[in-house]
N, CA, C and O atoms as a printed pandas DataFrame, in Angstrom:
     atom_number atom_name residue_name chain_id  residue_number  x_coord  y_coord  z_coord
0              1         N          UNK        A               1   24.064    1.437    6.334
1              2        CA          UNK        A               1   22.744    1.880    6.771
2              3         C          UNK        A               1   21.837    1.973    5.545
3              4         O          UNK        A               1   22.304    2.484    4.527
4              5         N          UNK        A               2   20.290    1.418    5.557
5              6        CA          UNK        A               2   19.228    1.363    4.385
6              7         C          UNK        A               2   18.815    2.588    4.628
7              8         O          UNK        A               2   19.158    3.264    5.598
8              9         N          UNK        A               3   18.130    2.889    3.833
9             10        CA          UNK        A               3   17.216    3.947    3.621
10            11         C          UNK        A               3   15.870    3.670    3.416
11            12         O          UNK        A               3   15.602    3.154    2.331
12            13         N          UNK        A               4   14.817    3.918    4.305
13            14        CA          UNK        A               4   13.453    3.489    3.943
14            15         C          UNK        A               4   12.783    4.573    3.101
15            16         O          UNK        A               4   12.869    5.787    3.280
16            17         N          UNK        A               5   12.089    3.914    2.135
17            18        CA          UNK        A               5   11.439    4.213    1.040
18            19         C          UNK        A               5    9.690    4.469    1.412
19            20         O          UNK        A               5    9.172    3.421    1.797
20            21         N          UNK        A               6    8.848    5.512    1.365
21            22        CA          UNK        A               6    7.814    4.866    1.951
22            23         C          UNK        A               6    7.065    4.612    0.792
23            24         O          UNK        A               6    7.260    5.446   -0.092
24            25         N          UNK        A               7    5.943    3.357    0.409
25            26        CA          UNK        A               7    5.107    2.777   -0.492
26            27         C          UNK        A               7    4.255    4.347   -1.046
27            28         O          UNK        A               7    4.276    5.291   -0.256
28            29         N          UNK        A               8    3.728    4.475   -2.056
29            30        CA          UNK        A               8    2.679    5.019   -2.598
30            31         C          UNK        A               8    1.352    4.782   -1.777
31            32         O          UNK        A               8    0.864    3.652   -1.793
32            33         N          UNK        A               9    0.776    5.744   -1.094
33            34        CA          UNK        A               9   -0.269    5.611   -0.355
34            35         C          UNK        A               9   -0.165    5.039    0.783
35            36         O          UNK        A               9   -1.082    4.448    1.353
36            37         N          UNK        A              10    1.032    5.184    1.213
37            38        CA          UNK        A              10    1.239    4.710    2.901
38            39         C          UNK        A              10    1.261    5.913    3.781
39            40         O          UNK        A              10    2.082    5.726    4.679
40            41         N          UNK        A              11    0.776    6.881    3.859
41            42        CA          UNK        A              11    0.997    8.230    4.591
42            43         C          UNK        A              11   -0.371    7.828    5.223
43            44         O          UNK        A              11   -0.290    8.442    6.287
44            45         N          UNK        A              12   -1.649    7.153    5.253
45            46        CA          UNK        A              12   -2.366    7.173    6.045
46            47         C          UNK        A              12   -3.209    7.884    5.630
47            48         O          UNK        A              12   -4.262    7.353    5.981
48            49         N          UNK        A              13   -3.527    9.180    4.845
49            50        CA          UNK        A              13   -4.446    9.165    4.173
50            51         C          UNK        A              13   -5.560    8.356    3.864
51            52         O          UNK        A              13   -5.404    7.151    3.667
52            53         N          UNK        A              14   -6.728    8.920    3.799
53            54        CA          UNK        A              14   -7.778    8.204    3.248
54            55         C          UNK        A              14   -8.140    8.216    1.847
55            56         O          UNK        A              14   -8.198    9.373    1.430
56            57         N          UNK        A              15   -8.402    7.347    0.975
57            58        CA          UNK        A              15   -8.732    7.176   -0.495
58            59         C          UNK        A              15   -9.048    8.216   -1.030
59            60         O          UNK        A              15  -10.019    8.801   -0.552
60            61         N          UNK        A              16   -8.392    8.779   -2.132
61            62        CA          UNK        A              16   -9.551    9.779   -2.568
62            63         C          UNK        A              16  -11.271    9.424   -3.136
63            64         O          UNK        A              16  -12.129    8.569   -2.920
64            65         N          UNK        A              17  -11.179   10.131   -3.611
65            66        CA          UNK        A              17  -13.328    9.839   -3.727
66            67         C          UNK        A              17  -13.003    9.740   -4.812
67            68         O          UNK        A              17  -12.202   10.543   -5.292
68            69         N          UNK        A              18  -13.612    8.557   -5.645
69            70        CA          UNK        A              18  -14.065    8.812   -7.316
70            71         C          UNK        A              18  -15.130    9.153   -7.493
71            72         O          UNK        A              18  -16.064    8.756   -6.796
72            73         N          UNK        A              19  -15.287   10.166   -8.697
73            74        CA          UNK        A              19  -17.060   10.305   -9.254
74            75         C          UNK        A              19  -17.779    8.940   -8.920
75            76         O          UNK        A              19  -18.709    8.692   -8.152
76            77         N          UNK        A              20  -17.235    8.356   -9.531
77            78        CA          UNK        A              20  -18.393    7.008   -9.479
78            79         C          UNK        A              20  -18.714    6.768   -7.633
79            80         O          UNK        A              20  -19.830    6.356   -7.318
80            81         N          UNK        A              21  -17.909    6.990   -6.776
81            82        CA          UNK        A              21  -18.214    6.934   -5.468
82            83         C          UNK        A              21  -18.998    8.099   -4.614
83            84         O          UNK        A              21  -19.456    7.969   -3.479
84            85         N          UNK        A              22  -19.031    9.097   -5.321
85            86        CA          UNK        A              22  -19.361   10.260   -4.774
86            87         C          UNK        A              22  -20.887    9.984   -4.880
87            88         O          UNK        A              22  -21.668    9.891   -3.933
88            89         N          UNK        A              23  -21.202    9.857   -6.353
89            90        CA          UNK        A              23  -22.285    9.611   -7.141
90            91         C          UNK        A              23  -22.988    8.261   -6.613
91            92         O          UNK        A              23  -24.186    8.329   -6.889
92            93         N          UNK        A              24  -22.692    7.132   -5.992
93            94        CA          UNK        A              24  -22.969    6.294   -5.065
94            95         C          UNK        A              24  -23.646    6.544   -4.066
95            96         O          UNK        A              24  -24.777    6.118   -3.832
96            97         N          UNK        A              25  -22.658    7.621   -3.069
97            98        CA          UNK        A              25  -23.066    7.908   -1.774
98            99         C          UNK        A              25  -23.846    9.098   -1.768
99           100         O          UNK        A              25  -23.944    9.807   -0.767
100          101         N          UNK        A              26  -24.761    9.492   -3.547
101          102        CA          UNK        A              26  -25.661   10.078   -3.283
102          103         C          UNK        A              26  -27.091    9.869   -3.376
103          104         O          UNK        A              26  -28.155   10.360   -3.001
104          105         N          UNK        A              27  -26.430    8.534   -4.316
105          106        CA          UNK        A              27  -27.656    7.637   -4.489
106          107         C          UNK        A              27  -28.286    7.146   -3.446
107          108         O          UNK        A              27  -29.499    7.282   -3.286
108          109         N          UNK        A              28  -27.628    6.617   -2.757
109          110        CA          UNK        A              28  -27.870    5.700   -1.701
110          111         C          UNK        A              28  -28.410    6.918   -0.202
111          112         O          UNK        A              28  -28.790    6.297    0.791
112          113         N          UNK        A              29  -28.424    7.749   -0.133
113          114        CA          UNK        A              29  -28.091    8.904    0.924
114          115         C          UNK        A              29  -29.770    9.230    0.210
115          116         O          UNK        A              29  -30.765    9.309    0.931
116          117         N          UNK        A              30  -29.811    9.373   -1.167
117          118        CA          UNK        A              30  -31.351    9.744   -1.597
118          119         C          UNK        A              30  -32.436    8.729   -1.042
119          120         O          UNK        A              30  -33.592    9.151   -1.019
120          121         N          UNK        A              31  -32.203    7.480   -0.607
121          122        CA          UNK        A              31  -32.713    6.384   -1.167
122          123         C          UNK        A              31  -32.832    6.149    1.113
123          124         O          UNK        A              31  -33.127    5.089    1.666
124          125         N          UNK        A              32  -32.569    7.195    1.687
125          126        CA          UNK        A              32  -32.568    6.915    2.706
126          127         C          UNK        A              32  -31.930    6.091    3.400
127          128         O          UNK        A              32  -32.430    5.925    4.512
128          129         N          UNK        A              33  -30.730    5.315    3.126
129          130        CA          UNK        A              33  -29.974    3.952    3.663
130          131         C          UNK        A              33  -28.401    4.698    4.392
131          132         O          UNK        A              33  -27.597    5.444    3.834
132          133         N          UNK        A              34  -28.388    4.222    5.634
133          134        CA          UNK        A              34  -27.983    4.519    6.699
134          135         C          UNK        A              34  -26.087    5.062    6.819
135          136         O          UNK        A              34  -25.298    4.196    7.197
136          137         N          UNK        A              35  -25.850    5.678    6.669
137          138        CA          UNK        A              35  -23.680    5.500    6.702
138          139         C          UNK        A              35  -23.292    4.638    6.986
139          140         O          UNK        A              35  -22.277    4.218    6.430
140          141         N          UNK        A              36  -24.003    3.833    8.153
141          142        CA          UNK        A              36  -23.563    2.398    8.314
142          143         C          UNK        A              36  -23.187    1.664    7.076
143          144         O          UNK        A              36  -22.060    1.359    6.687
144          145         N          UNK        A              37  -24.785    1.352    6.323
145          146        CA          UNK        A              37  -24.326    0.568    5.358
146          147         C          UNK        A              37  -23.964    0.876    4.105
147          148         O          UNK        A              37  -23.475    0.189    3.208
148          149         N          UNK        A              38  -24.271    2.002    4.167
149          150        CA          UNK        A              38  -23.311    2.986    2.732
150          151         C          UNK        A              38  -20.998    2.756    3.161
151          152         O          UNK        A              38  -20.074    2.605    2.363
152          153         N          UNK        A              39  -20.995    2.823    4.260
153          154        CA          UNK        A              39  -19.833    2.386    4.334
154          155         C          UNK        A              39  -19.623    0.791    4.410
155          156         O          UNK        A              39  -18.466    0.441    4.642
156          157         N          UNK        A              40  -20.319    0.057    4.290
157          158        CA          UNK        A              40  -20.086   -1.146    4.053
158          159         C          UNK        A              40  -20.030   -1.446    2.487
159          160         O          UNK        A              40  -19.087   -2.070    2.000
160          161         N          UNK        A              41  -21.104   -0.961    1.724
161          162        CA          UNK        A              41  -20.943   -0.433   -0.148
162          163         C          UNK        A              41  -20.084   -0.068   -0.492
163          164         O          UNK        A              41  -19.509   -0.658   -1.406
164          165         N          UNK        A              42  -19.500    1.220    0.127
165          166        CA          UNK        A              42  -18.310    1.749   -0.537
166          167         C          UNK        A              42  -17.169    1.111    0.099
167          168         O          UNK        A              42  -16.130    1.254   -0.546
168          169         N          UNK        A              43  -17.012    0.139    1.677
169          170        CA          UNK        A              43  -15.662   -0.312    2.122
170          171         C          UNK        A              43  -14.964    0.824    2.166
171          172         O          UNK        A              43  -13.877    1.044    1.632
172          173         N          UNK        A              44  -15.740    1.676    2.937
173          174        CA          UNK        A              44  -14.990    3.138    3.420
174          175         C          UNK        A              44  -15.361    2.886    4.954
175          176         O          UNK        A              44  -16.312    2.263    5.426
176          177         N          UNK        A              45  -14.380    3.522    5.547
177          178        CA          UNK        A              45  -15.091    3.800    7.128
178          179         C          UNK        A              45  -15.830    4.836    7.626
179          180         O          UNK        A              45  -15.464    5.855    7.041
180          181         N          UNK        A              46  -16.779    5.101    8.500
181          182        CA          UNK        A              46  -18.396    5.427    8.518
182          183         C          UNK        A              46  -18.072    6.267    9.085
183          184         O          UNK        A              46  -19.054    6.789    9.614
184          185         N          UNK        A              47  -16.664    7.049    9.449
185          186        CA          UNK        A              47  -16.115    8.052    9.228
186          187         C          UNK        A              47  -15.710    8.841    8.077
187          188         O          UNK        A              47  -15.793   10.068    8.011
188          189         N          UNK        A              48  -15.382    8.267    7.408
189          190        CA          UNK        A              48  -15.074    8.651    6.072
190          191         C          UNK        A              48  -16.412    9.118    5.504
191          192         O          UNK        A              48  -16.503   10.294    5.153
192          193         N          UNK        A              49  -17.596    8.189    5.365
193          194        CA          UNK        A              49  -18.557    8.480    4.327
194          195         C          UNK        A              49  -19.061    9.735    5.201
195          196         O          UNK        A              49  -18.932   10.839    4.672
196          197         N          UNK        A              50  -19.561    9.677    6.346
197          198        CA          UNK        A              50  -19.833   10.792    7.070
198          199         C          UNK        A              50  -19.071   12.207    6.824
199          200         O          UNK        A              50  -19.637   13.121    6.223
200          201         N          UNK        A              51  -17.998   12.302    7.235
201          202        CA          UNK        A              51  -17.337   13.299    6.160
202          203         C          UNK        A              51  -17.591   14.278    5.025
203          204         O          UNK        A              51  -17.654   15.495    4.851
204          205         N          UNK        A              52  -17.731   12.875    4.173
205          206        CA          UNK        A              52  -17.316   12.913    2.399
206          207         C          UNK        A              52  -19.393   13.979    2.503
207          208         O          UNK        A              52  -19.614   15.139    2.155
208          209         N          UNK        A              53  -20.240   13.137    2.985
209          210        CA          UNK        A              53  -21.560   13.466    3.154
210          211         C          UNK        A              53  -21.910   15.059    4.078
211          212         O          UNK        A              53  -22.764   15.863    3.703
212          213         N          UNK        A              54  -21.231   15.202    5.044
213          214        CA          UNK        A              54  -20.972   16.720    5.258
214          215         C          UNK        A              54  -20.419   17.352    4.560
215          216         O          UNK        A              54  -20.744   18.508    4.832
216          217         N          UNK        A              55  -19.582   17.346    3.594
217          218        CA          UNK        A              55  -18.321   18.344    2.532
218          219         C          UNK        A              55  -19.287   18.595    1.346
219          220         O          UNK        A              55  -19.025   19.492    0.544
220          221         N          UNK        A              56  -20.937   17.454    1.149
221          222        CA          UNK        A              56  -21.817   17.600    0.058
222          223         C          UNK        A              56  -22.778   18.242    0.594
223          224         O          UNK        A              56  -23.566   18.955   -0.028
224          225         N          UNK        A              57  -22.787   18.034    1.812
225          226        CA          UNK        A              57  -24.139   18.778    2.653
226          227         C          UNK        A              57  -25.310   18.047    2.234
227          228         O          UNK        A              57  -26.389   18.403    1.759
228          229         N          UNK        A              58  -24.829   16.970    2.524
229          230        CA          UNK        A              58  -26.057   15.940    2.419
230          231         C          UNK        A              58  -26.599   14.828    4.178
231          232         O          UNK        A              58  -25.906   14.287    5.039
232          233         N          UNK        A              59  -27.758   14.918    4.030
233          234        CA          UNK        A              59  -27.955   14.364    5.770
234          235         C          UNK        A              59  -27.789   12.998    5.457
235          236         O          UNK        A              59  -28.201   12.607    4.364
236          237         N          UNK        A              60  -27.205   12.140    6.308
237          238        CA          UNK        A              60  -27.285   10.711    6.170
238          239         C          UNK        A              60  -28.526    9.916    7.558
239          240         O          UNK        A              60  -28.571   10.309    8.724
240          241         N          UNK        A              61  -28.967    9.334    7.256
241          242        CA          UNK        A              61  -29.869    8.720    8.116
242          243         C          UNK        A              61  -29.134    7.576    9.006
243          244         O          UNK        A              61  -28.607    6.585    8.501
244          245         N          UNK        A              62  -29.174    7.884   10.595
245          246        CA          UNK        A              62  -28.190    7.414   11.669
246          247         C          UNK        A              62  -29.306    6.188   11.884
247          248         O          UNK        A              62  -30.458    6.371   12.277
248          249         N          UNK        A              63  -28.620    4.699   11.488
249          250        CA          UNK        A              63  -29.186    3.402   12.540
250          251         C          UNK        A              63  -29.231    3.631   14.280
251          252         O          UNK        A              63  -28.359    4.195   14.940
252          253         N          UNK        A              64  -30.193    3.173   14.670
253          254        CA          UNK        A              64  -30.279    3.384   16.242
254          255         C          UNK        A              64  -30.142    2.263   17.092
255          256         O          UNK        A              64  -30.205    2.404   18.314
């Protein structure tokens, strides 16, 4: 019988945030541009940036 091993970062977790990403999604959040496409910038899901943007208490501007 094997024993499965699980990979580094396979628990499903989401990425942690780097400064440089945080600092991104505040730029861009200043600059009025939407979670939509701030998660397309960062290749986070628009769950995630939404999130990361409530935990800063920052409003993101919703596409309609």
């Amino acid at each position: 019988m094997t024993q499965s091993i699980p990979l580094a970062g396979a628990t499903g977790a989401a990425p942690l945030w780097s400064h440089e990403a945080v600092r991104q999604l505040l730029d861009l959040a200043r600059e009025d541009v939407s979670a939509e496409v701030i998660s397309l910038k960062l290749r986070r899901p628009v769950a995630d940036v939404r999130a990361k943007a409530s935990e800063l208490g920052v409003h993101l501007k919703v596409d309609l």
